[in-house]
C-alpha positions in Angstrom: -7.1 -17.8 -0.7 -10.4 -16.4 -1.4 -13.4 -17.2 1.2 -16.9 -18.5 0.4 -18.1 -18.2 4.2 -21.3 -15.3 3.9 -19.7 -12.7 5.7 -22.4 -12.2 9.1 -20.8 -16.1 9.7 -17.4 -14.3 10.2 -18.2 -11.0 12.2 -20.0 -10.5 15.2 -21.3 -7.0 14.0 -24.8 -7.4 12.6 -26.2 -4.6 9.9 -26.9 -1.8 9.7 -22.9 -1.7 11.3 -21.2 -3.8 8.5 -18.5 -2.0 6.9 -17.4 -5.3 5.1 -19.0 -7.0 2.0 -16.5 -9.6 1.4 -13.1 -11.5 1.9 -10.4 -11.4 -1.6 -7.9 -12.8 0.3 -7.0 -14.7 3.6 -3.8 -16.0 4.5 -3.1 -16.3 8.7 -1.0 -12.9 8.3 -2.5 -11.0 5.9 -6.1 -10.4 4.9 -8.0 -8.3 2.6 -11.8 -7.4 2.2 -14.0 -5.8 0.1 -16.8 -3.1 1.3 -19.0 -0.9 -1.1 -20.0 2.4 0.0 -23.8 2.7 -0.2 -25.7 6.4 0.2 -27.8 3.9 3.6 -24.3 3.6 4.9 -24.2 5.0 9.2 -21.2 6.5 8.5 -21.7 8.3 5.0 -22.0 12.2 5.5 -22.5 14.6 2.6 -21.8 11.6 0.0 -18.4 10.6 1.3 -18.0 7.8 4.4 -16.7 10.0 7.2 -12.9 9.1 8.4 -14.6 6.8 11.5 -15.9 4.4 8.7 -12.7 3.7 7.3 -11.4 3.1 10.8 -14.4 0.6 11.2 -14.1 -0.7 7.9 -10.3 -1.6 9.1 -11.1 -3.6 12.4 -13.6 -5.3 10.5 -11.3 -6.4 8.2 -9.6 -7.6 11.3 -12.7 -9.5 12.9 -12.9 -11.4 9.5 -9.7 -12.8 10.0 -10.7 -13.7 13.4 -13.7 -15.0 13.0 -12.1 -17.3 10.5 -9.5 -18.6 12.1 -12.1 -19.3 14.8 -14.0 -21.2 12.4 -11.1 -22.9 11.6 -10.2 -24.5 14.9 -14.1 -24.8 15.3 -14.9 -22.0 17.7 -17.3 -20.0 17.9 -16.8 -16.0 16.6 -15.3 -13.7 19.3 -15.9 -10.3 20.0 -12.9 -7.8 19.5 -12.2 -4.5 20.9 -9.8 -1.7 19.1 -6.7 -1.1 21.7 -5.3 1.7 19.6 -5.1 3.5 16.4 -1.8 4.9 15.4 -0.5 6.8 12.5 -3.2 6.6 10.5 -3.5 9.4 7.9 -6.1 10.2 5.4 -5.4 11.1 1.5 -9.1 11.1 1.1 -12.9 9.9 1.9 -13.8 7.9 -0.6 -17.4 8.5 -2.4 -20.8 7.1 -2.2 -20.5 4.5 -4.9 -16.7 3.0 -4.7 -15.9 0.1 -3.8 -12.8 0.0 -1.1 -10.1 -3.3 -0.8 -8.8 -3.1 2.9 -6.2 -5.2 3.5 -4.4 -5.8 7.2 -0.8 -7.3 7.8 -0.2 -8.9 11.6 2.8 -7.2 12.3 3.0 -8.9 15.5 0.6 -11.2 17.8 0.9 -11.6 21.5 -1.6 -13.8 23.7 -5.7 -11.7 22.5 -3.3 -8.9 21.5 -2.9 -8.1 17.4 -1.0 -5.5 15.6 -1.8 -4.4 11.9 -0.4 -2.3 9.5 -3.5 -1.2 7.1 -4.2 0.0 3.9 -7.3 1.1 2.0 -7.8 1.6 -2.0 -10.2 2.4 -4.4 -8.8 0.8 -7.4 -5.6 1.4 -7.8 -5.2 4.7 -5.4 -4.1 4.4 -1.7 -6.9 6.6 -0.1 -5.7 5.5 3.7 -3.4 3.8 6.1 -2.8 3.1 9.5 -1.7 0.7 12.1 -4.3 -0.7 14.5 -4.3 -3.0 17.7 -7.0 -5.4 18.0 -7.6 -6.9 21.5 -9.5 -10.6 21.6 -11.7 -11.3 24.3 -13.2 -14.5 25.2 -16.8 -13.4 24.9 -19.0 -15.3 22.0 -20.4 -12.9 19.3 -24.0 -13.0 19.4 -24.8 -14.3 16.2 
């Protein structure tokens, strides 16, 4: 289901430390976003976002989902922490100028504890994966 919330309703990061531009898909286990690369990007170096942006642009895709399901049952947004990054390889940076689709699978959730598998494309090419842990924390984004 796609999602007509603007997207600073959904995250608790504020710019210029967006990495997310909009929600494709949303399902409770699997979520997908879209993010444009832009030359004003914090993370761009020598026209390519550095490997950090990608893992940003992955718990952000994450915090979406959140931040939605907190909508949902009509709390407010939570802050979110990354617990751990695992296995997550590279095939390359993607340029100034593409537009990447991140999209998460909970592999497992446990109490403010969530795992992901994680992909990232530009078009039809797999440029990245990884599995990341999200932690939830009871704290109210300041939005």
């Amino acid at each position: 289901m796609k999602i007509d919330i603007p997207i600073l309703e959904l995250l608790p990061q504020r710019p210029p430390f967006v990495m997310v531009d909009s929600v494709v898909d949303y399902e409770p286990g699997c979520t997908s976003t879209l993010f444009t690369v832009r030359e004003d990007c914090i993370f761009v170096e020598d026209g390519h976002l550095a490997a950090c942006g990608l893992v940003e642009n992955v718990a952000q895709t994450c915090a979406v989902r959140m931040g939605y399901m907190n909508l949902i049952d009509k709390e407010h947004v939570k802050l979110g922490f990354i617990g751990a990054v695992k296995d997550m390889f590279f095939l390359r940076l993607p340029k100034v100028g593409e537009t990447l689709t991140t999209s998460i699978r909970v592999r497992e959730e446990v109490f403010k504890m969530t795992l992901v598998d994680a992909e990232m494309r530009s078009g039809d090419e797999v440029i990245a994966r990884a599995e990341m842990k999200i932690a939830l924390s009871d704290t109210d984004a300041q939005i």
